[in-house]
VEXDREN-2710 file (C-alpha; in Angstrom, 1 decimal):
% VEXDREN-2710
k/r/px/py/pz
1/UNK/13.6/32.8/-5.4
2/UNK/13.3/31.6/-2.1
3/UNK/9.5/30.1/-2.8
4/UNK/11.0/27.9/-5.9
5/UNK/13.5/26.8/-3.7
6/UNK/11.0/25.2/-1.0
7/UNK/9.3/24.2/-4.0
8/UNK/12.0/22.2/-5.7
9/UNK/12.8/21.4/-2.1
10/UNK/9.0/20.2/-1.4
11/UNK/9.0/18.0/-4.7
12/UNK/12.9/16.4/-4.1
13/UNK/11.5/15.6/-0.9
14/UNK/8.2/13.4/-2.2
15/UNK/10.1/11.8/-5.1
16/UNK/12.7/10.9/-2.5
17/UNK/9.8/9.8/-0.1
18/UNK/8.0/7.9/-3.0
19/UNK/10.7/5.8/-4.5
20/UNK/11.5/5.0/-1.0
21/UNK/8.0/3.6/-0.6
22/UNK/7.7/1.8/-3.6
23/UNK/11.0/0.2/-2.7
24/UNK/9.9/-0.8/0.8
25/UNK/7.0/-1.8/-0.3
26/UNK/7.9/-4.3/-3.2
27/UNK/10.5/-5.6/-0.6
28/UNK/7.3/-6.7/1.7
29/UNK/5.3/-7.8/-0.9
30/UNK/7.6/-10.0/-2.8
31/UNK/8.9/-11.3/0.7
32/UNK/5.6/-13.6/0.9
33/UNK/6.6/-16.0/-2.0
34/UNK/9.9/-17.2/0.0
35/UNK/8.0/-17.4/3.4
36/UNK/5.3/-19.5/1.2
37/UNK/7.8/-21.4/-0.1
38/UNK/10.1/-22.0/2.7
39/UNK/6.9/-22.7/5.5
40/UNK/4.2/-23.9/2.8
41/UNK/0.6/-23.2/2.5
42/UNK/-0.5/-23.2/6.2
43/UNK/2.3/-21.1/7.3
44/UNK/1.2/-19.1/4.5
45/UNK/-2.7/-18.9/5.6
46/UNK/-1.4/-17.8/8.9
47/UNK/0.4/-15.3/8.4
48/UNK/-1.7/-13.6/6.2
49/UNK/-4.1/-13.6/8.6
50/UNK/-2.3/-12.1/11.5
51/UNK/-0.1/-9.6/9.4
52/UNK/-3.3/-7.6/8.6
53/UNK/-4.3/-7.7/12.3
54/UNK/-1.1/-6.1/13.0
55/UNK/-1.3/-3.9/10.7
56/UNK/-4.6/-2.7/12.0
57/UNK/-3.1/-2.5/15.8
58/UNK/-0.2/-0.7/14.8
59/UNK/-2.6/2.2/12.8
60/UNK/-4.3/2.7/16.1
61/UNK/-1.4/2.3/18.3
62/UNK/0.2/5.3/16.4
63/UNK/-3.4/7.3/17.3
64/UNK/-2.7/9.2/13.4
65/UNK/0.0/11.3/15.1
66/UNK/3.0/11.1/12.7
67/UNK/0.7/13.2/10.4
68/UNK/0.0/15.6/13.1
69/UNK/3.7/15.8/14.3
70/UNK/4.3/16.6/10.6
71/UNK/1.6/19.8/10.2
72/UNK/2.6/21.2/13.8
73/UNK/6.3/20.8/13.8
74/UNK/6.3/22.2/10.2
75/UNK/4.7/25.1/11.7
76/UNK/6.8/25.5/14.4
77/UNK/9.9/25.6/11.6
78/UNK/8.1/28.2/9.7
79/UNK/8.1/30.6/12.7
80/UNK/11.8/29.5/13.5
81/UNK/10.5/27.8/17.3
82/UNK/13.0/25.0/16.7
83/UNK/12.6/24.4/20.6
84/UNK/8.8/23.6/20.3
85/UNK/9.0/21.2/17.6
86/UNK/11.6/19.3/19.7
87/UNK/9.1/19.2/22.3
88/UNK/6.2/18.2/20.0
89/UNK/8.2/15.2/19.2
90/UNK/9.0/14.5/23.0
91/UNK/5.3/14.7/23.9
92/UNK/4.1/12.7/20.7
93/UNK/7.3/10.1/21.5
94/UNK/5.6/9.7/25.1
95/UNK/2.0/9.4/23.6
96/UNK/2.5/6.8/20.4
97/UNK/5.2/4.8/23.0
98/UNK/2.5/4.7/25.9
99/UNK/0.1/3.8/23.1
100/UNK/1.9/1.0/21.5
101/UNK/3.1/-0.9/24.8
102/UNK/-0.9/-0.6/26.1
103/UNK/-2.1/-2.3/22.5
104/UNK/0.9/-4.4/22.3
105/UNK/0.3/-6.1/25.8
106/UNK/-3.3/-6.7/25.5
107/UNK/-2.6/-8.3/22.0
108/UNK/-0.3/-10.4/24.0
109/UNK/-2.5/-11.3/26.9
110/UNK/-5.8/-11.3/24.8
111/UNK/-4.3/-13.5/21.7
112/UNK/-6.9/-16.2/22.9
113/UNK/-9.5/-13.9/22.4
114/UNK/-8.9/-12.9/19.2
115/UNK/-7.7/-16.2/18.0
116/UNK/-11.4/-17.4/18.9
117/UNK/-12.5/-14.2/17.1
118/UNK/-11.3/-15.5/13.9
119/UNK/-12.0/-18.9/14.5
120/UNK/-8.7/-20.6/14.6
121/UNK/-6.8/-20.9/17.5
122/UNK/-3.5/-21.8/15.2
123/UNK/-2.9/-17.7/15.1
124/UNK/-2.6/-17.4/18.7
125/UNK/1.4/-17.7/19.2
126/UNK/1.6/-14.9/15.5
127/UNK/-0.2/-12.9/17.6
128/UNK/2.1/-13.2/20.5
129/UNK/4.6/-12.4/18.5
130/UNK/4.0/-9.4/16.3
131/UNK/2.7/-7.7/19.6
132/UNK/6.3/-7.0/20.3
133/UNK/6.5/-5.3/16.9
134/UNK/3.8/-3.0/18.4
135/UNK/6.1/-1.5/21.4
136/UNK/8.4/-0.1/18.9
137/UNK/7.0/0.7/15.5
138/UNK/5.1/4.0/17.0
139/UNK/8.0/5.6/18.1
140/UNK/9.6/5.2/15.0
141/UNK/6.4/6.9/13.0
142/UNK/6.5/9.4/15.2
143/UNK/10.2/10.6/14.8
144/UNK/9.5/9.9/11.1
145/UNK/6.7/12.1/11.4
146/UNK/9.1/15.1/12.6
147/UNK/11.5/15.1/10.5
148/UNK/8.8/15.1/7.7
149/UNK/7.6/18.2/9.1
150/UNK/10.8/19.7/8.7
151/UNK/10.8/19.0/5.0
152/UNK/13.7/16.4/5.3
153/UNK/12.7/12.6/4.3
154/UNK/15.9/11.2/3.4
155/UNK/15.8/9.5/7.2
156/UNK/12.0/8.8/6.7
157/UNK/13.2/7.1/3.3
158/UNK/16.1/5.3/4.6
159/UNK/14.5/3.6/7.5
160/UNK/11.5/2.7/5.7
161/UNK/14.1/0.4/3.4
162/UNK/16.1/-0.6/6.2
163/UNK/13.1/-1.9/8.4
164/UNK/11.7/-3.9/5.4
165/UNK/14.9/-5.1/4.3
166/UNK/16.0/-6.3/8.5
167/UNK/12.1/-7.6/8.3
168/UNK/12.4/-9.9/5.8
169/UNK/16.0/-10.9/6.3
170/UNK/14.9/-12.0/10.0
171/UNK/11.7/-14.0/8.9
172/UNK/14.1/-16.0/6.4
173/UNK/16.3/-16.7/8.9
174/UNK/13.6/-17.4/11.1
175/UNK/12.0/-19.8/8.5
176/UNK/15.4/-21.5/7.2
177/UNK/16.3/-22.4/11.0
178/UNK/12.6/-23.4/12.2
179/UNK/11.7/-25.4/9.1
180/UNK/15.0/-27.3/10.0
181/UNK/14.3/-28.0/13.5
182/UNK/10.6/-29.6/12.0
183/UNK/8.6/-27.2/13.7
184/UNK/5.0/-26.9/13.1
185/UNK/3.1/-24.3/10.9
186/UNK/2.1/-21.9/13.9
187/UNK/5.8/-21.5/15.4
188/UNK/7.1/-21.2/11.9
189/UNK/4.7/-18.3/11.4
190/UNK/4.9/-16.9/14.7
191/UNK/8.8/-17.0/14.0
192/UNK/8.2/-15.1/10.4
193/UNK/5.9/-12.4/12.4
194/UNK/9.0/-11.8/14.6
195/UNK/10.5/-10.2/11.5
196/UNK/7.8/-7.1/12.4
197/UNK/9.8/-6.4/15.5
198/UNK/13.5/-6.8/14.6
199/UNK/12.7/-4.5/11.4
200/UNK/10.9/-2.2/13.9
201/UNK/13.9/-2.0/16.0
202/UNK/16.0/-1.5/13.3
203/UNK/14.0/1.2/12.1
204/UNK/14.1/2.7/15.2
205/UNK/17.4/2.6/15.8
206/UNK/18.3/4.6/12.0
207/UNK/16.0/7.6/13.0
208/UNK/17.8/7.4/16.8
209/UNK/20.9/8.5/14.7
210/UNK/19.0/10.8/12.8
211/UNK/17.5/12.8/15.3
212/UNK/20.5/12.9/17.2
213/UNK/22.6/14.1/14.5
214/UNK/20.2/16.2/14.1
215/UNK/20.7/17.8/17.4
216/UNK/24.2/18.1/17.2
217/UNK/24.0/20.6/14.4
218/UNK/21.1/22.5/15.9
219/UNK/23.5/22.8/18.9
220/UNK/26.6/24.1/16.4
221/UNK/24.3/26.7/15.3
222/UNK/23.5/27.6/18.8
223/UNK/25.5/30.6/19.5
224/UNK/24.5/32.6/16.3
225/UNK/20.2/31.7/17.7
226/UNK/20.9/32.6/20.7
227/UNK/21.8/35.9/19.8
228/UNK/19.3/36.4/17.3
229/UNK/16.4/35.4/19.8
230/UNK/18.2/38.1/22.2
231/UNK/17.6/40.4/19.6
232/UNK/14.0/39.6/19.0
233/UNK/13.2/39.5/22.8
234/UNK/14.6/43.0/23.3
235/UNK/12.4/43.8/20.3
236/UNK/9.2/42.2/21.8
237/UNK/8.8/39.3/19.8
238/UNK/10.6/36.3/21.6
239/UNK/7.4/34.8/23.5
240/UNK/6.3/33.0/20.6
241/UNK/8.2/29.5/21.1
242/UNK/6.7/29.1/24.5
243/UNK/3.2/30.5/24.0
244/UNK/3.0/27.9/21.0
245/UNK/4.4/25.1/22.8
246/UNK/1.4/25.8/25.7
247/UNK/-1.1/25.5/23.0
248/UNK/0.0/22.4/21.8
249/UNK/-0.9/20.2/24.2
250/UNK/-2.0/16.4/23.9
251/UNK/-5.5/16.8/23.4
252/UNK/-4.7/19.1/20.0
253/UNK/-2.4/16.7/18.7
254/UNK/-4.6/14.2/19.3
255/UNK/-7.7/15.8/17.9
256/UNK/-5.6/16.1/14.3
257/UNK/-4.3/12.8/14.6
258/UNK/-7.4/10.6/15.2
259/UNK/-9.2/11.6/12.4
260/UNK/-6.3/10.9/10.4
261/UNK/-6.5/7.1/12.3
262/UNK/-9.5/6.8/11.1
263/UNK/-9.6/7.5/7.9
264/UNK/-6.0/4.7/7.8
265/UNK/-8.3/2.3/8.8
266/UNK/-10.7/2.3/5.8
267/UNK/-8.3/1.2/3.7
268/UNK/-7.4/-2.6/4.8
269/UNK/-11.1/-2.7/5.9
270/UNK/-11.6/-5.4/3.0
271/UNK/-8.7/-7.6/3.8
272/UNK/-10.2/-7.7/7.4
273/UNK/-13.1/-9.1/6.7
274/UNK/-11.3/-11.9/5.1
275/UNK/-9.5/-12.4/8.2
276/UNK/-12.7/-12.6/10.7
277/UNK/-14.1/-14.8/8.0
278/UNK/-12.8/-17.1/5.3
279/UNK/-10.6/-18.8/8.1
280/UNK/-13.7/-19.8/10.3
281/UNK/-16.1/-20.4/7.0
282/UNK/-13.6/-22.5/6.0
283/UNK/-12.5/-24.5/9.7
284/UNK/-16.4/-25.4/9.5
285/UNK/-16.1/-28.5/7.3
286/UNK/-12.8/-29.5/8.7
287/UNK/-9.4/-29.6/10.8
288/UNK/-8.2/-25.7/11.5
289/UNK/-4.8/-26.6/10.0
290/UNK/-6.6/-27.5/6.6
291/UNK/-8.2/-24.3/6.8
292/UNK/-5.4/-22.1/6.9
293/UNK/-3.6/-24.1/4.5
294/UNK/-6.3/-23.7/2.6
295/UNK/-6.7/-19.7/3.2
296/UNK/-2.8/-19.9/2.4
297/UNK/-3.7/-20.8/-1.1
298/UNK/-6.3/-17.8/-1.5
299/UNK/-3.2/-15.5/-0.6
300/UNK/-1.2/-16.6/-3.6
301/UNK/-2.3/-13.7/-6.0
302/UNK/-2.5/-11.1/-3.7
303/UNK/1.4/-10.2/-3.7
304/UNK/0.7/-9.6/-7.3
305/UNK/-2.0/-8.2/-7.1
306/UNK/-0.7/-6.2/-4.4
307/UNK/2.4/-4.6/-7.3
308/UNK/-0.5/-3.1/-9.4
309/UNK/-2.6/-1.4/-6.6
310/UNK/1.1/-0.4/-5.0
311/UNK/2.1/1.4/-8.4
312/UNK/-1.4/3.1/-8.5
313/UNK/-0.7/4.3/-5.5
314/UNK/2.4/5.7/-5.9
315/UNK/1.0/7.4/-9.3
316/UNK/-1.8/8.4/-7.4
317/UNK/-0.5/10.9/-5.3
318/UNK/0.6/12.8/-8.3
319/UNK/-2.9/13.8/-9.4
320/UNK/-4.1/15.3/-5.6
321/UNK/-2.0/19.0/-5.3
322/UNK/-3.1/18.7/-9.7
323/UNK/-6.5/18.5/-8.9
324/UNK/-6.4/21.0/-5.8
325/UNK/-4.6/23.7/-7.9
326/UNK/-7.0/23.5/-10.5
327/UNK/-9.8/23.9/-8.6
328/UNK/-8.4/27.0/-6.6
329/UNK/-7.7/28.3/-10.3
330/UNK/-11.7/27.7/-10.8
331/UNK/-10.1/25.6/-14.0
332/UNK/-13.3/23.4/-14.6
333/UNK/-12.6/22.4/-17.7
334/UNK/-9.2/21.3/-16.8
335/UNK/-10.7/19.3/-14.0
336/UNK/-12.9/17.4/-16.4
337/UNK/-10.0/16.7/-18.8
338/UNK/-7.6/15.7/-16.0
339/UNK/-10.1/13.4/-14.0
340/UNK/-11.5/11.7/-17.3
341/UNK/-8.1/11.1/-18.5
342/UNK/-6.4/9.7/-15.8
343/UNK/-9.6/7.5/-14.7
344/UNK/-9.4/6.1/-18.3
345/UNK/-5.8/4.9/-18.0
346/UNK/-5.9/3.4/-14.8
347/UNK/-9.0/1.8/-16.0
348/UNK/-7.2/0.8/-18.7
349/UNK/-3.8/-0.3/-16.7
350/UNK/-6.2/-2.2/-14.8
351/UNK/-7.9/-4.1/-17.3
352/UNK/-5.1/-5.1/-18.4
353/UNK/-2.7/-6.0/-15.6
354/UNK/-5.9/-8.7/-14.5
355/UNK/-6.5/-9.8/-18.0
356/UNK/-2.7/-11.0/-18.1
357/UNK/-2.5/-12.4/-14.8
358/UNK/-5.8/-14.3/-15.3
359/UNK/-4.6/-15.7/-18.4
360/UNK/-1.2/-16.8/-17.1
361/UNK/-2.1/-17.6/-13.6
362/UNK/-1.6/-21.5/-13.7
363/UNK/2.3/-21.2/-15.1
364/UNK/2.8/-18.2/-12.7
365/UNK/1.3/-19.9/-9.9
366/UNK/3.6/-23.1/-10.8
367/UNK/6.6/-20.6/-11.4
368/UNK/6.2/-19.2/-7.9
369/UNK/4.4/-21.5/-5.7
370/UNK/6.2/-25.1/-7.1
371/UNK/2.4/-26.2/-7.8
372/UNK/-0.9/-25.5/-9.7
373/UNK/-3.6/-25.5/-6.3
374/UNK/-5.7/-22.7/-6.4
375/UNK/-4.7/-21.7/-10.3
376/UNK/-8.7/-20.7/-10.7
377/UNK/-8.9/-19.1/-7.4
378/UNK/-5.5/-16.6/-8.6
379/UNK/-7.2/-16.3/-12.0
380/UNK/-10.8/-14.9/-10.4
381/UNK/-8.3/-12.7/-7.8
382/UNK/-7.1/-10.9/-10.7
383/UNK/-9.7/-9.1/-11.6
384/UNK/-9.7/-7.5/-8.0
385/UNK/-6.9/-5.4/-9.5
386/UNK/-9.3/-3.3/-12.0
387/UNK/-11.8/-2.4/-8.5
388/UNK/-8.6/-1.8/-6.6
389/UNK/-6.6/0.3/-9.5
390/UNK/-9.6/2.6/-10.3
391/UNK/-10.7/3.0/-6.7
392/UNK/-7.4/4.4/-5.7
393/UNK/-7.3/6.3/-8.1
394/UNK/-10.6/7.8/-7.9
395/UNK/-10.3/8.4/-4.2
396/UNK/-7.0/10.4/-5.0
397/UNK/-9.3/12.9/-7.5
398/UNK/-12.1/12.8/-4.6
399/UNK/-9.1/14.1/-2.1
400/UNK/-7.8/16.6/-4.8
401/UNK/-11.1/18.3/-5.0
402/UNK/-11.6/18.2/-1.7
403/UNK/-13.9/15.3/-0.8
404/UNK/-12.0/13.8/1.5
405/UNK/-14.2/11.4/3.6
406/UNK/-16.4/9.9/1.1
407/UNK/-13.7/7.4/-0.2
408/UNK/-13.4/6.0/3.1
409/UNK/-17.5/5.7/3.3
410/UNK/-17.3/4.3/0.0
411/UNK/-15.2/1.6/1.6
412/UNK/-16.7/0.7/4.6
413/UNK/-19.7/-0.1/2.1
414/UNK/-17.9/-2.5/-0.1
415/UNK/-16.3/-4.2/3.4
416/UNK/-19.8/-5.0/4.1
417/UNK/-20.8/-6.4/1.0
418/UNK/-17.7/-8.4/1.6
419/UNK/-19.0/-9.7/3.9
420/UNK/-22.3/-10.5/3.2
421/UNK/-21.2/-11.8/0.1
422/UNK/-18.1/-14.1/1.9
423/UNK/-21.2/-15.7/4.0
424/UNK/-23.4/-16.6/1.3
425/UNK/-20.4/-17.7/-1.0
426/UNK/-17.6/-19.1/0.9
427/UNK/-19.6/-22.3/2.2
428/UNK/-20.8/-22.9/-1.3
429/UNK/-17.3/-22.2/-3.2
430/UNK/-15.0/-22.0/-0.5
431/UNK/-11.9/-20.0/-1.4
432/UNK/-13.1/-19.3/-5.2
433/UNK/-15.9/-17.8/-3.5
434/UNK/-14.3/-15.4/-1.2
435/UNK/-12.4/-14.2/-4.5
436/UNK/-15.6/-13.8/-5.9
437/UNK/-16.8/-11.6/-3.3
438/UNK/-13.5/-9.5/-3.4
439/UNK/-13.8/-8.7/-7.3
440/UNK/-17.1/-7.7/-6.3
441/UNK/-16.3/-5.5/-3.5
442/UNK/-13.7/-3.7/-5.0
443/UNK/-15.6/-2.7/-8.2
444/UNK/-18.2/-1.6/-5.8
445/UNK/-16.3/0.8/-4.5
446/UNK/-14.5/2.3/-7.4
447/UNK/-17.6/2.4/-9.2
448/UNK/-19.1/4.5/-5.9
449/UNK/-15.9/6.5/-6.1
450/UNK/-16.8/7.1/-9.6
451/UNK/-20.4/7.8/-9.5
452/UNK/-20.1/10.8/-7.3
453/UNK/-17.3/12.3/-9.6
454/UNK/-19.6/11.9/-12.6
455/UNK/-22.8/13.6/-10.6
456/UNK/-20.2/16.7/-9.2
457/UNK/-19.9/17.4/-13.0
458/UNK/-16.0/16.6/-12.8
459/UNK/-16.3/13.8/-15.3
460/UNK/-17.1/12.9/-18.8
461/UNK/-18.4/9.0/-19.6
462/UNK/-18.1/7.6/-23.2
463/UNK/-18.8/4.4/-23.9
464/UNK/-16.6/4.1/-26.7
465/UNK/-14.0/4.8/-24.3
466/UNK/-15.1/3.2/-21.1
467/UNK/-16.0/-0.1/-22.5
468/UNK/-15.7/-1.0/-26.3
469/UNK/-12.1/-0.2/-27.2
470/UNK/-10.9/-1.0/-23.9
471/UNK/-12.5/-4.5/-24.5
472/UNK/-10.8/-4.9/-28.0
473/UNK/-8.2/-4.0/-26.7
474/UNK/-8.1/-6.4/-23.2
475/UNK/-9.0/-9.5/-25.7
476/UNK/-6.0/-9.0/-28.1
477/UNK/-3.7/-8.4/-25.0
478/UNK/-5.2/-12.1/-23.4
479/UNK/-4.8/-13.8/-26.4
480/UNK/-1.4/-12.8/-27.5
481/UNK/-0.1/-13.5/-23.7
482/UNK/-2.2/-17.2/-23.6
483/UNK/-0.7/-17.6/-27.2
484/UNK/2.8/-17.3/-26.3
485/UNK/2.1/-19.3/-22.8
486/UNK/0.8/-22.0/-24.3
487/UNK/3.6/-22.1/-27.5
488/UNK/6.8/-21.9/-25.1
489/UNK/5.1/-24.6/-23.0
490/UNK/4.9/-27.1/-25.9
491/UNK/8.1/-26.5/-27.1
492/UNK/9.2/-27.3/-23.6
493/UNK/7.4/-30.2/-23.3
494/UNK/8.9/-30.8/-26.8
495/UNK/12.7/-30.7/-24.9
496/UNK/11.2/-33.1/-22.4
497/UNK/11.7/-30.0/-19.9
498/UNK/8.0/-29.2/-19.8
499/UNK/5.5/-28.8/-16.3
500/UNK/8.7/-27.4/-14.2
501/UNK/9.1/-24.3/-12.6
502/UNK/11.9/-23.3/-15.3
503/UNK/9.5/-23.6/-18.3
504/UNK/6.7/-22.0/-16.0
505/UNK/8.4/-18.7/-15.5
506/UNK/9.2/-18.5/-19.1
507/UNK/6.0/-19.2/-20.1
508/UNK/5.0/-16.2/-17.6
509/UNK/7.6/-13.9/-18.8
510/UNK/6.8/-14.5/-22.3
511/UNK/3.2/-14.3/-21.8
512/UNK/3.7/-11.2/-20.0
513/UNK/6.4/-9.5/-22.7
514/UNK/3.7/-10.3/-25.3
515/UNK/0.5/-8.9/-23.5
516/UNK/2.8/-5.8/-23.2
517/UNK/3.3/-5.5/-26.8
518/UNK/-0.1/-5.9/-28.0
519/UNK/-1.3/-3.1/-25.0
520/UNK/0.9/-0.6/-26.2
521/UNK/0.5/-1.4/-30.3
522/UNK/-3.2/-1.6/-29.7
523/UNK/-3.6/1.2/-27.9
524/UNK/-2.3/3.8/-30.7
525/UNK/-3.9/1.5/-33.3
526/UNK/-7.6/1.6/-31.0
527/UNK/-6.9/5.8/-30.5
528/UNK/-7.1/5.4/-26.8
529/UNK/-4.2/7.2/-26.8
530/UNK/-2.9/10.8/-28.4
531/UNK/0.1/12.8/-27.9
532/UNK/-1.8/16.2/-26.5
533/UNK/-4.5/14.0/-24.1
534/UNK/-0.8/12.1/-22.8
535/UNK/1.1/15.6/-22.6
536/UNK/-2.1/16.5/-19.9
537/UNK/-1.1/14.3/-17.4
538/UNK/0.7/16.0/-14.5
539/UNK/4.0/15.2/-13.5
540/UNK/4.8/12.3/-15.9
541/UNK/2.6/13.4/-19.1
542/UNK/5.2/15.2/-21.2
543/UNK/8.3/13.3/-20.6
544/UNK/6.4/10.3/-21.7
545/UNK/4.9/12.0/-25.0
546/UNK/8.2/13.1/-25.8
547/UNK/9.1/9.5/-25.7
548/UNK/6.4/7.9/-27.8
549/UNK/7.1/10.6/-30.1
550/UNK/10.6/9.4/-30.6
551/UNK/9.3/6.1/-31.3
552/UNK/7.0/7.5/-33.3
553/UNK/4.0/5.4/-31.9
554/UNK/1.8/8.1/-32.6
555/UNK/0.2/8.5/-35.9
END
């Protein structure tokens, strides 16, 4: 009783946590299209330059030790030492703090340095700016970090929505008052970075009340511990908390948590190497200003982008305890079914998600942006959502079965032919070329990803099923969506309401409600889908089945 109780406890707890982070994290994608609207193109370029660098500071800053906060204070509940985990969280507080005021000054003082590192010194006063983001963020993980270890993410989940939501409501501010006062594109950016900080702060502040609410009811429940511990010292067993606590020392957490760091830092490895060099590649031929305007345009798709790989993510994490219990079961055959089946509907998802946003990226670009630049740059971007949707998800059944660092290997390998390929296409195509060159990169690492899978005997190729249906089935989804693009723009331009943003977004919307049709029609039609291969999923596989069933979409 007690075990499904932790159990149902366990699961409340990552659905809680996972809705919180898709929440959070459509709140700071979507965020970019007012900031490119409000600040235009350069102020655009900008930001997305220095908002990965942060991003990168901040995962060093916190030195991976939420993570190891969470696996040591979790054991320090088990064994009921409330005591140590309180003083894991003071020593890990001290550490990440320390940590982030160090990295956050020298980002400060050294903001010259790195502006020359990416070859445009318009960054520098960004820079400047989301260092003060860096003094407060850690802190905040790492009180996150303990209260995940005691099993309880509502505050994890709440301040994750209430930093993005103070984040973004600062930058607009920022923006609205800056753009007013006819500012130029790097204060208008640095302002918007400020938005790191104040939702920071905020953040901060929400697990502050947390924790000390927290420590109010620990100190309720005082009197009946105290006599209990009493109890167990008279019986011998009362030296636990502090021996523990003397184990634990900075160098242990430390040696969990760096790892951890490292393996963070794979991830936005590809977006980096945009940032050291699209921005200079493209200053080369012209004024710096130019070239983040320009680099501003090659950021239009990636919010969008950014939606499909978010929800993979999210989905992802389902599949990993799967994949683990089946292979402590010695379930082989499950394995196969689960891996192949899930790899063949993100693949699919994938496919299809860049098929429609290639098709419709000129009205969706006009929709959002107020103008058609970069429409063929957005459409080539797309298909950087297949690579990224199947890599995910393949590096979540690589970590399930217990190959954990080769996903990260597998993309520090396609960061480097990023980057080779950014310098041989960039000059040639500018930023149509560094799209290019990220379409490539991506597939090269889900196809890495997938390789090793295939050649552990965990998964099953057909080409039926890996490239001929899907096809069919991508083409009818395209046409349909350019079909009902192109019909509610001539009966726009028919109203004399045509090449606005109004007609845009219903030319997207429509596009998009009619790719959805033919994707789910074609799929029963095409047999890339049947009620017992769906009921397989984990987590979400039966609910779903009993849906199409209903609808009786299957035959």
């Amino acid at each position: 009783m007690k075990s499904n109780t932790q159990t149902s406890r366990l699961l409340q707890g990552a659905f809680i946590l996972s809705a919180a982070a898709i929440i959070s994290k459509l709140i700071g994608t979507l965020q970019k299209i007012p900031l490119q609207n409000l600040g235009g193109d350069a102020v655009f370029g900008i930001y997305n330059t220095v908002y990965p660098l942060y991003t990168m500071l901040l995962t060093v800053a916190m030195l991976g030790l939420p993570a190891a906060i969470s696996k040591f204070v979790a054991e320090a509940s088990a064994g009921r030492r409330d005591e140590e985990g309180r003083r894991i969280l003071l020593l890990s507080a001290l550490i990440t703090g320390i940590s982030g005021l160090i990295i956050g000054a020298i980002t400060y003082a050294g903001a010259p340095i790195i502006a020359e590192w990416v070859g445009n010194s318009h960054v520098m006063p960004a820079l400047r700016t989301s260092a003060w983001g860096l003094a407060v963020v850690p802190v905040m993980s790492a009180i996150r970090g303990y209260f995940q270890g005691l099993h309880n993410m509502v505050p994890t989940a709440v301040s994750q929505i209430v930093e993005q939501s103070v984040r973004v409501t600062v930058m607009i501010v920022l923006l609205l008052y800056l753009t007013s006062q006819g500012a130029g594109a790097e204060s208008i950016a640095a302002g918007a970075l400020l938005g790191s900080a104040g939702g920071g702060a905020a953040g901060l502040v929400i697990m502050l009340l947390y924790l000390r609410r927290h420590h109010r009811r620990v100190k309720q429940e005082a009197a009946a511990v105290e006599s209990q511990r009493v109890r167990a010292l008279d019986a011998g067993h009362g030296l636990g908390s502090k021996q523990g606590f003397m184990g634990i020392k900075a160098g242990t957490l430390l040696a969990y948590g760096i790892p951890v760091m490292l393996g963070a830092l794979a991830m936005p490895l590809i977006g980096l190497v945009d940032v050291f060099t699209v921005p200079r590649l493209l200053s080369s031929d012209g004024s710096e200003v130019a070239a983040m305007a320009q680099f501003g345009v090659y950021n239009r798709g990636l919010p969008l982008v950014q939606i499909i790989t978010m929800i993979a993510t999210s989905l992802s994490v389902v599949f990993i305890p799967a994949l683990a219990e089946a292979k402590y079961k010695g379930d082989m055959k499950l394995i196969e079914t689960r891996c192949s089946l899930s790899l063949r509907w993100f693949w699919l998802l994938g496919l299809a998600a860049s098929a429609g946003l290639a098709v419709l990226a000129e009205p969706i670009n006009m929709a959002l942006y107020g103008d058609t630049a970069g429409s063929s740059t957005m459409t080539w971007l797309a298909f950087t959502a297949v690579g990224g949707t199947v890599s995910i998800i393949s590096a979540a059944l690589l970590q399930g079965l217990g190959y954990v660092r080769a996903p990260a290997l597998h993309l520090l390998a396609a960061a480097l032919l990023k980057a080779a390929l950014n310098l041989l296409l960039v000059p040639q195509q500018g930023i149509t070329g560094a799209a290019i060159a990220g379409v490539a990169a991506h597939s090269f690492a889900a196809a890495l990803n997938v390789l090793l899978l295939y050649r552990q005997g965990h998964l099953r190729l057909r080409l039926a099923d890996a490239l001929a249906r899907p096809a069919l089935l991508t083409a009818g989804l395209a046409l349909a969506a350019a079909a009902a693009s192109w019909g509610t723009g001539a009966a726009a331009t028919a109203a004399g309401i045509g090449g606005g943003r109004t007609a845009s977004l219903a030319q997207s919307l429509l596009g998009v409600l009619a790719g959805c049709v033919v994707f789910a029609v074609g799929a029963v039609v095409l047999r890339l889908l049947s009620e017992s291969e769906l009921r397989q999923l984990p987590g979400i596989g039966p609910s779903l089945a009993d849906k199409f069933k209903k609808l009786r979409l299957f035959p």
